[in-house]
Residue, then its C-alpha position, 0 to 999 in steps of 0.5 A: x354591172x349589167x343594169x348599169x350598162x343598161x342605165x347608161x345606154x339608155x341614157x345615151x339614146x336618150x340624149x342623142x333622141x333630145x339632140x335630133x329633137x332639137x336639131x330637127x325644131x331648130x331647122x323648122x321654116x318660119x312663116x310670118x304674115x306682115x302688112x306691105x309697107x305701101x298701098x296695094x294700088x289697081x290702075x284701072x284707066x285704061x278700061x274707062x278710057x277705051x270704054x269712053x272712046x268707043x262711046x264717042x266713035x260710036x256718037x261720031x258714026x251716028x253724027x256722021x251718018x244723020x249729016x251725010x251733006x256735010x261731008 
């Protein structure tokens, strides 16, 4: 009777073991990787803009400063 109650017991754990086991793969986050659906777009205008305006105020100051009399 002793080795049956073993059997049994044993057999309960294990059960409850491989129940937890389940509970705890099922409850696993997922990661998943995936390509955006639209391009990846870097504006960079603004930076060409600014640079190409400091350039010309810097042509206007050396215009200015050769032609002093027109102004």
């Amino acid at each position: 009777m002793r080795m049956r109650e073993a059997i049994v017991g044993a057999a309960k754990v294990m059960v409850v073991c491989g129940a937890a086991a389940m509970a705890v793969a099922a409850c696993e986050p997922t990661v998943r990787l995936a390509a955006p659906d639209k391009p990846i777009v870097i504006n960079l205008n603004v930076k060409i803009e600014r640079e190409v305006r400091v350039k010309v105020e810097r042509e206007i100051e050396d215009v200015i400063n050769e032609n002093k009399e027109i102004f």
